[in-house]
N, C-alpha and C positions, 0 to 999 in steps of 0.2 A: 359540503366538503370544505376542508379546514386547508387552509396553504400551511398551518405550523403542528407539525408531530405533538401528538396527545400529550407525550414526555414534556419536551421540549414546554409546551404552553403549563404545561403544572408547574416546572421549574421557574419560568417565569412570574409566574402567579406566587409562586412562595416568595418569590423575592423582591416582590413587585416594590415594596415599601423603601427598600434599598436600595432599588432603583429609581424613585423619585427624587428621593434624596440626595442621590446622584446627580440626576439632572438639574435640578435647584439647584446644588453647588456652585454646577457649570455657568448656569444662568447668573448666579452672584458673584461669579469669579468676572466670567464674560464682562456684566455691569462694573463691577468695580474695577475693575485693567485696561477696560474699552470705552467708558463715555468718562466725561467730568458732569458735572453739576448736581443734581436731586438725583439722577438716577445712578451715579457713582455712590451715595451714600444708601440710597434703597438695598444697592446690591451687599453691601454689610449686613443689612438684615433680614435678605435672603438666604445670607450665607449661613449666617448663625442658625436659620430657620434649618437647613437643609444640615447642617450637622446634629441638630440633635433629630429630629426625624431618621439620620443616620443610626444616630445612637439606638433609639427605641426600634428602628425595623430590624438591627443586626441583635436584638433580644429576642423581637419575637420569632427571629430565625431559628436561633438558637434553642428555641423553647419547644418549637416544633418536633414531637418524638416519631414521624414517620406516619404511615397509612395502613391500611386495611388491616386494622385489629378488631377484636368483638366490639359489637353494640357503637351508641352513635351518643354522643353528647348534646346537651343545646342547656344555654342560658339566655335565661329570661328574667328582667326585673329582680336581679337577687337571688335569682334560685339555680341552681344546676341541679341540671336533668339527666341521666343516666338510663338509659336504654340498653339494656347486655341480653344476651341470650341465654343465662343462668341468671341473671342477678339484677339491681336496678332499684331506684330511688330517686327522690329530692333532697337536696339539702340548702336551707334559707342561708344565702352568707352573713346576713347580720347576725345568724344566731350559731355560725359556726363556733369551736370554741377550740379545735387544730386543723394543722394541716401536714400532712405526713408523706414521704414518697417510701414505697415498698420494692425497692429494687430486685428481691428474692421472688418476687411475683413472676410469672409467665406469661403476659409481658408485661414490665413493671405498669405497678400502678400508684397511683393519686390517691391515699386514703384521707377521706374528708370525712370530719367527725362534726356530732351536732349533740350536743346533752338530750337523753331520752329515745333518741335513733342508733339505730344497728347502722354502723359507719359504712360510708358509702363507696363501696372501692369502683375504681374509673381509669382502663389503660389509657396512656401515656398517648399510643398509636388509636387510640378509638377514631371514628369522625367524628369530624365537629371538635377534636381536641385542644385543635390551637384557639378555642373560644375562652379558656380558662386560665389563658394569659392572662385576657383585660379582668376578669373574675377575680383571680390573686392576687394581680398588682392592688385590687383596692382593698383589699384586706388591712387593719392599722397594722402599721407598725413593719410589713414585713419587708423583707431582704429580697429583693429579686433577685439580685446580681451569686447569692448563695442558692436560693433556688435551682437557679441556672447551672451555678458550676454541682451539686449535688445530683441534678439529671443525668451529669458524664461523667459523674466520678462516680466506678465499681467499689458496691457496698455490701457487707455480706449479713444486714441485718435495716429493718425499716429506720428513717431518718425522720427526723422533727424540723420541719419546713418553717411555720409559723405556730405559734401558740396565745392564744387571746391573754393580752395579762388581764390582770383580777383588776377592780377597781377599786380605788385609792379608800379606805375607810373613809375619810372625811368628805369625799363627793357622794356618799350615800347618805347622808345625813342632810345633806340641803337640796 
């Protein structure tokens, strides 16, 4: 038996990250207003610590599209896995070559492309979704912070998240 409503603990659980971050603060606010010496200068780089931890949990708040939609995600080593109950795939991130959201979808979805595969669409609300956070952030080059506002801005046609550039003519040759 749980002393905290099921609710209440997933609520927590989602924002767990921003709640550390929280606390760090506290902890480096506390240190730096309340001691002098080494631990008055520690708490600066608690602080700084606990604000971008701020910064990066209120993205992947942000990123989070909801729960119990079809099929269940996981990433592994590179690869995102897709499990739907009509549909389903791999696709290798080093060899992706976009990355697309389909807002017109029911419920949108993640369309992940890979030369010589049938693209791999992936709702937003699947489980396992907010694993494709850390999955895109490493993607080169792309924009999170437009990822993000493109998730909550109503669109009435698929959007182009990331796209792989080409490589430079002169880096093929050596």
């Amino acid at each position: 038996m749980s002393l905290i409503r099921t609710d209440a603990r997933q609520t927590l659980w989602r924002w767990r990250e921003v709640l550390v971050a929280l606390a760090a603060l506290a902890l480096g606010g506390l240190w730096v207003f309340g001691t002098i010496g080494l631990l008055h200068y520690l708490g600066y780089v608690v602080m700084i610590l606990g604000i971008a931890l701020l910064l990066a949990g209120l993205q992947r708040v942000r990123f989070q599209g909801g729960v119990g939609g079809p099929g269940v995600v996981q990433v592994d080593e590179g690869q995102v896995a897709y499990f739907g109950p009509l549909t389903g795939g791999t696709v290798a991130l080093r060899e992706m070559s976009a990355l697309m959201l389909d807002p017109t979808a029911k419920p949108a979805h993640w369309v992940l492309v890979q030369p010589g595969q049938t693209n791999l669409q992936v709702p937003l609300n699947a489980e396992g979704a907010e694993a494709l956070f850390d999955a895109f952030a490493s993607l080169p080059g792309i924009r999170t912070e437009h990822m993000l506002t493109q998730m909550k801005r109503p669109a009435d046609q698929p959007v182009m998240i990331w796209q792989r550039s080409a490589p430079h003519p002169r880096t093929l040759l050596h």
